[in-house]
C-alpha positions in Angstrom: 29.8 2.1 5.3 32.1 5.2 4.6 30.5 6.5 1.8 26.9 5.6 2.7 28.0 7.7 5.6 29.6 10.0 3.8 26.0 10.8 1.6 24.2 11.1 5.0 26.2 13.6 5.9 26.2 16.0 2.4 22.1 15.2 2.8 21.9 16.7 6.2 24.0 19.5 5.1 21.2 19.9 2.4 18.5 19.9 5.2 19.4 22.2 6.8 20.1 24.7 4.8 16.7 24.2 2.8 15.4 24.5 6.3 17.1 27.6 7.0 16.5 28.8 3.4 12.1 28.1 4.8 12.4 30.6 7.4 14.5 33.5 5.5 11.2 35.7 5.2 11.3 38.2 2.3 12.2 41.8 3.5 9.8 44.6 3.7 7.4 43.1 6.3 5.6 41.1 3.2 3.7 38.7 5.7 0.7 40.3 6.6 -1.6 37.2 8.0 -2.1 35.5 4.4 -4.0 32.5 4.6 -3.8 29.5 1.8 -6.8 27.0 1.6 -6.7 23.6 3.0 -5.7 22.7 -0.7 -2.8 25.1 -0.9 -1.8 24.1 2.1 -1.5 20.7 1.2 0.4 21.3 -1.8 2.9 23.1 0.0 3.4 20.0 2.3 4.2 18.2 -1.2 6.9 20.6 -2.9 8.4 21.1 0.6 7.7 24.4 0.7 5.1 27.0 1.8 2.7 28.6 0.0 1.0 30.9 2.8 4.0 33.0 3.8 6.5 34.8 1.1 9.9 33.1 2.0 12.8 32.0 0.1 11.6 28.9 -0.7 8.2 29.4 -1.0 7.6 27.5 -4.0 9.8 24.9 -2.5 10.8 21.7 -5.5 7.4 22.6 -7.0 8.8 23.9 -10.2 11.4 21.4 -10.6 8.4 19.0 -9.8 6.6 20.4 -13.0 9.6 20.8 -15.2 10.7 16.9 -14.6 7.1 15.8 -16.3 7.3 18.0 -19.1 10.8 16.9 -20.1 10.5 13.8 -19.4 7.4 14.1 -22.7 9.6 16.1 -24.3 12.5 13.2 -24.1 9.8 10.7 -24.9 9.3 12.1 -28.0 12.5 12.9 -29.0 14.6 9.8 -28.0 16.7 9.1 -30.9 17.6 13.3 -30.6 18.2 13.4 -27.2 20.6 9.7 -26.8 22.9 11.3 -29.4 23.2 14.8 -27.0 25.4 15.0 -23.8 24.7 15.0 -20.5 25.7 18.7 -20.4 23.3 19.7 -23.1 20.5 17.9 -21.5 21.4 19.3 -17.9 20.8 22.9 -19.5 17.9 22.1 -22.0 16.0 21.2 -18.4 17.5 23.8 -16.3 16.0 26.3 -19.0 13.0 24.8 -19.1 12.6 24.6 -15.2 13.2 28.5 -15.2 11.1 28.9 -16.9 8.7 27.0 -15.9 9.8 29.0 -12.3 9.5 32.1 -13.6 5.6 32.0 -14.2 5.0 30.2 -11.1 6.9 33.0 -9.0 5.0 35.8 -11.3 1.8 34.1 -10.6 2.2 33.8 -6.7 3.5 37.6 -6.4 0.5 38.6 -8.0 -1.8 36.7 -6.5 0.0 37.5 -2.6 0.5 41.5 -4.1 -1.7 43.2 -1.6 0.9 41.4 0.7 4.1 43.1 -0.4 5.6 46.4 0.7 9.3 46.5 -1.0 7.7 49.9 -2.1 4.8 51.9 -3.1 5.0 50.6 -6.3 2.7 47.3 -7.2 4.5 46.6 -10.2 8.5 46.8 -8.3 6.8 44.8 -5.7 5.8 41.8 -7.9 8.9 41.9 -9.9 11.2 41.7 -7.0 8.9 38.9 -5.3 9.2 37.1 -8.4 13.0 37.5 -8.6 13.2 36.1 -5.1 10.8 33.2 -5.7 12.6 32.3 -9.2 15.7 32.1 -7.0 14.9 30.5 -4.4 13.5 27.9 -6.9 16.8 27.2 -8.9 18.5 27.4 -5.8 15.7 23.9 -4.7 16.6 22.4 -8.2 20.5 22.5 -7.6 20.2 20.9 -3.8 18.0 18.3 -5.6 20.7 18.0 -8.1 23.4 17.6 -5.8 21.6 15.7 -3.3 21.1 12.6 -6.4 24.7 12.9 -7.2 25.9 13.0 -4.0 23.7 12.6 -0.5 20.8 9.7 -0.4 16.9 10.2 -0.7 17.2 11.7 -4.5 14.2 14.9 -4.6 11.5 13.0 -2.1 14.1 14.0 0.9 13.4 17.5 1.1 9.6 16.5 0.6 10.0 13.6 3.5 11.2 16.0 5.6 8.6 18.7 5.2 6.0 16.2 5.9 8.1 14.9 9.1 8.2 18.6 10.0 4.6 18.8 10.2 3.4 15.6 11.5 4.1 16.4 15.4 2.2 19.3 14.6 -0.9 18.1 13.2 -0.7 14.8 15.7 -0.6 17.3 19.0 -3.7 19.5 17.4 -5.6 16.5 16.7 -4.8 14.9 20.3 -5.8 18.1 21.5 -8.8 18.5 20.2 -10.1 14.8 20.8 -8.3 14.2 24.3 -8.0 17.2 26.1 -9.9 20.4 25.1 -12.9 19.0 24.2 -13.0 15.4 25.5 -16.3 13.1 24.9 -16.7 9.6 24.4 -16.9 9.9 20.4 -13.9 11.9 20.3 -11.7 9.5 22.4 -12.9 6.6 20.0 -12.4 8.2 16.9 -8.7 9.5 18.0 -8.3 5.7 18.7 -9.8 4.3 15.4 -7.7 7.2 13.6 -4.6 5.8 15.3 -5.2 2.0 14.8 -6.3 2.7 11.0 -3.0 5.2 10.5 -1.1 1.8 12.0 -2.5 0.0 9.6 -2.5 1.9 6.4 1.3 2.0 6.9 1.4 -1.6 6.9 -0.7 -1.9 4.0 0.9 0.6 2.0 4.4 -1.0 3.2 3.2 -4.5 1.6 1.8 -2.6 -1.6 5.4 -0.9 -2.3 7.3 -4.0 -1.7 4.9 -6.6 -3.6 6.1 -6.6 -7.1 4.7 -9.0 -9.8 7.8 -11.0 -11.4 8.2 -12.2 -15.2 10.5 -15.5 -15.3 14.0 -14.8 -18.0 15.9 -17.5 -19.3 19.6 -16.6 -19.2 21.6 -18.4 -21.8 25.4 -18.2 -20.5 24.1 -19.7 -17.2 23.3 -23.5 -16.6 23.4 -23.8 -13.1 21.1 -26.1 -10.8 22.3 -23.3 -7.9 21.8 -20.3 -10.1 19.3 -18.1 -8.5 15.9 -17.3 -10.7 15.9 -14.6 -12.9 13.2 -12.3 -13.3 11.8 -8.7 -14.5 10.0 -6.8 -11.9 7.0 -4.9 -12.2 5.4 -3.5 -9.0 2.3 -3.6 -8.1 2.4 0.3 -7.4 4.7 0.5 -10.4 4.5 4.5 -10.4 5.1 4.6 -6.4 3.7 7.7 -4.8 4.7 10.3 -7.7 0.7 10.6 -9.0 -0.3 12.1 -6.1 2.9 14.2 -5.7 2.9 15.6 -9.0 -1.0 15.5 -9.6 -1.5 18.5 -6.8 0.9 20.4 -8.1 -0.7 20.0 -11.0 -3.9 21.4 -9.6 -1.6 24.2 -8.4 -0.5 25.6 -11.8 -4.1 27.6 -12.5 -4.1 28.9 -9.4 -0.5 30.9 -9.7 -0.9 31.2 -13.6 -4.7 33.1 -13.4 -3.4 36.2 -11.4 -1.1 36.8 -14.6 -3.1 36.5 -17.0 -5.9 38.9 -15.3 -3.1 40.8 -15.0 -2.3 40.9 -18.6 -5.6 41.0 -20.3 -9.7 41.6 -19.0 -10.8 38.5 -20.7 -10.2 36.4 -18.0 -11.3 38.8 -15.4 -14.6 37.0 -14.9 -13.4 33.7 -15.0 -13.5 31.4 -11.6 -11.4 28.4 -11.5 -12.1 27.7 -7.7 -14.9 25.2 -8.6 -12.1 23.0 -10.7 -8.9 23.2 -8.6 -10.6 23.2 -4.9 -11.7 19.8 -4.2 -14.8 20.6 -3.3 -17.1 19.9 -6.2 -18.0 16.5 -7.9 -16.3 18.2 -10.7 -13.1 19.2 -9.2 -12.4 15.5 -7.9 -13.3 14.0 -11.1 -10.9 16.6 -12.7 -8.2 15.1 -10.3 -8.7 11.7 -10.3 -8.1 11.7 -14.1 -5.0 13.4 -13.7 -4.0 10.8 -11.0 -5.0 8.3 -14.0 -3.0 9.7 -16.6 0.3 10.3 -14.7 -0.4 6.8 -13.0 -0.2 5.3 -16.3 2.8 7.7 -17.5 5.1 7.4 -14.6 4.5 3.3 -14.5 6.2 3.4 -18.4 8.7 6.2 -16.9 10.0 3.5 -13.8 9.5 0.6 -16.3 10.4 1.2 -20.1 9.1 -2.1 -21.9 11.6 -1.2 -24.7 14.6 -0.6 -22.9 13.8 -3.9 -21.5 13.5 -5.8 -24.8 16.3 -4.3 -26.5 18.8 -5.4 -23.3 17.1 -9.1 -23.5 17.9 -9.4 -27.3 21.2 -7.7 -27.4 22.4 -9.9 -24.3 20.6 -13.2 -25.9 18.2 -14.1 -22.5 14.5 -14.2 -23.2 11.0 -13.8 -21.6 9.9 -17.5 -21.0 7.8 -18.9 -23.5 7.8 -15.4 -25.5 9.7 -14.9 -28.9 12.5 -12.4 -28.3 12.1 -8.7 -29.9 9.0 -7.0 -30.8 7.0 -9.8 -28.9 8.9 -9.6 -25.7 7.9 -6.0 -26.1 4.0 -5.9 -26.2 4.1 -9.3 -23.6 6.0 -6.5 -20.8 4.1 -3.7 -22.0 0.6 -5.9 -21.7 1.7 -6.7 -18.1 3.3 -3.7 -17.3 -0.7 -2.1 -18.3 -2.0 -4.9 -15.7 0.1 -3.2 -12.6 -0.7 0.0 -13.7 -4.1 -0.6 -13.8 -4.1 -2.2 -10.2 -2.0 0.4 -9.3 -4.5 3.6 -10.5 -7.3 1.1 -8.6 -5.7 1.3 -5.3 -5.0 5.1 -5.9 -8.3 5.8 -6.4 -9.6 4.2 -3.4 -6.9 5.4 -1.1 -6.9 9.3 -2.5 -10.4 10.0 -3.9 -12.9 7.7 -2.0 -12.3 9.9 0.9 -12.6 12.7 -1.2 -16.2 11.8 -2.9 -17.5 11.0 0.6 -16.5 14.4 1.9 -18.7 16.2 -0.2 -21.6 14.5 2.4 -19.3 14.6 5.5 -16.5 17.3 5.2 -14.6 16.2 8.1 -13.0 13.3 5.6 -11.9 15.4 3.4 -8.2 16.1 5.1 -8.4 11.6 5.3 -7.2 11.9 1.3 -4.3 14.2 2.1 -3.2 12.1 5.1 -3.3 8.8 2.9 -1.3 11.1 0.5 1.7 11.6 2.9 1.8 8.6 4.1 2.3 7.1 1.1 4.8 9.5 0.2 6.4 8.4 3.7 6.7 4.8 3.1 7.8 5.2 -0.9 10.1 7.7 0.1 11.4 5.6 3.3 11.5 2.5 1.1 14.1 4.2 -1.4 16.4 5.8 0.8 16.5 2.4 3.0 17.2 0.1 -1.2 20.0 2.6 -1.1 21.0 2.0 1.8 21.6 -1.7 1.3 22.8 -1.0 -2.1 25.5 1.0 -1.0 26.1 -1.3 2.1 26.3 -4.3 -0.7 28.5 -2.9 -2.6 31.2 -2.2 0.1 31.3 -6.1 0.7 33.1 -6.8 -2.3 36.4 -5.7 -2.8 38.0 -4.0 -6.2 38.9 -6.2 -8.9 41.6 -3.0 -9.8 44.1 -1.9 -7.2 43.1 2.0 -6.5 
């Protein structure tokens, strides 16, 4: 109980100074009513920052978002390189990467907002000091992410949980405003209800989805026990949880910041419109997204579940797969079934996150529906980790040290 307190309190202290950090406004009276899209919007709910106002953490865990899928390629396809390197050298090889990958965000996002910022008379200081700023405030994100995994409870999705719990009281009194009490009718009263009930019972839903898990029977050798308890190898049936749709927007965000730069740069690009492909608008655009929900669906499921690691344990302890020969077999078998979840998984993604978004293209008034089955799935994944570690932490406390301290 100590220390599980102990991590809820360094987490809080991470809160709220990320909170704080929200609300420290760039000087030079920079805001001058900037106004994202309903997209941008949305991805700012997701990095847990806030893309329509220049602040300190404007580009909130976005870039550390970004830089955590490229290296985790990059480790892919160097893993024999990278197990031989230390923890250090691998903590800075990100960290570099990361800045960078912060650097051209924050260039692209003082660009784009430039007609916004008044350090100076100078457009060039102005974009250069924004970007320092941003790029700060960015690494600054990364290191309370950091030191929330090693020491509070949550891991990155806390600072993204709580941006989304920020806003929810928000958006619920505007909606119940609009339907109940500014402009009351009979349609409006039954579609706050049906938006309630079906809220109620997506959460359930998704609640069932994050905890059902699909379970592959081992055989342990050293154990021949009639009262040993089953064991088995996981696979959920959401096996890559809510991190498509976290990391998919932000994907969809990268153009937006990076195309200000390069029209900057050069006059090639100075014709070129990318709002048709990153605005959710067009037939296009959603296809464009779903795929990338697809692909990191199928990327993050091998991420949470490495079929590999998995045989190489089994062999090297001497268990096995039932009915499955040990080694390269046990290999493919997890990796076929491990496909299977995925699969399920990218189905269940699509219908939650772009149904509502092909159907608003004929009614518009769904289109927010996709983003609100985003969060909440965020919400319960989110939820569901920081309450495993919860228990795990309260487990562990119930068994007393082998070794006197």
């Amino acid at each position: 109980m100590k220390e599980l307190i102990k991590r809820i309190y360094y987490s809080t202290l991470i809160v709220i100074v990320y909170e704080l950090g929200k609300h420290i406004i760039l000087p030079g009276n920079l805001v001058k009513s900037y106004k994202s899209p309903d997209l941008m919007n949305s991805i700012s709910l997701l990095i847990g920052g806030d893309l329509s106002r220049l602040s300190f953490f404007s580009l909130g865990v976005g870039s550390y978002m970004s830089g955590m899928i490229f290296w985790r390629v990059i480790q892919s396809l160097n893993k024999d390189r990278f197990s031989k390197s230390s923890e250090n050298t691998i903590y800075y090889l990100r960290s570099i990467l990361i800045l960078f990958i912060s650097i051209v965000q924050s260039l692209g996002l003082a660009t784009s907002m430039k007609n916004n910022i008044s350090f100076s008379t100078n457009e060039v200081v102005n974009i250069l000091i924004a970007t320092m700023v941003f790029t700060t405030g960015s690494m600054f994100s990364m290191w309370l992410v950091d030191f929330n995994m090693r020491k509070g409870i949550g891991g990155p999705g806390l600072l993204i949980l709580i941006g989304i719990l920020a806003k929810l009281p928000e958006l619920a009194w505007s909606f119940a405003q609009e339907s109940l009490i500014k402009y009351p009718t009979v349609d409006s009263v039954v579609t706050f209800v049906v938006a309630i009930i079906g809220i109620i019972l997506l959460i359930r839903i998704m609640s069932f989805l994050l905890g059902s898990e699909y379970r592959i029977p081992v055989q342990r050798i050293m154990i021949r026990n009639e009262l040993a308890v089953p064991t088995y190898i996981p696979i959920k049936v959401l096996p890559s949880n809510a991190m498509p749709y976290m990391f998919g927007l932000t994907f969809l965000m990268v153009p937006q910041l990076l195309l200000p730069v390069l029209q900057k740069v050069t006059t090639i690009f100075n014709n070129l419109d990318i709002s048709n492909l990153t605005s959710l608008n067009t037939f296009s655009s959603i296809f464009t997204y779903l795929l990338i929900l697809i692909i990191l669906g199928y990327g993050f499921a091998f991420v949470n579940v490495n079929p590999s690691e998995i045989s190489e344990d089994l062999q090297k302890s001497g268990d096995y797969v039932v009915g499955v020969f040990p080694g390269d077999k046990t290999r493919e078998y997890v990796t076929h079934k491990l496909m299977d979840m995925a699969t399920v998984g990218n189905v269940i993604m699509i219908l939650l996150l772009g149904l509502p978004l092909i159907l608003s293209l004929q009614w518009p008034q769904l289109n927010s529906f996709s983003y609100v089955f985003g969060s909440i799935l965020i919400l319960n994944s989110t939820i569901v980790t920081i309450t495993d570690q919860a228990k795990a932490l309260l487990e562990k406390e119930r068994y007393p040290n082998i070794l006197p301290n």
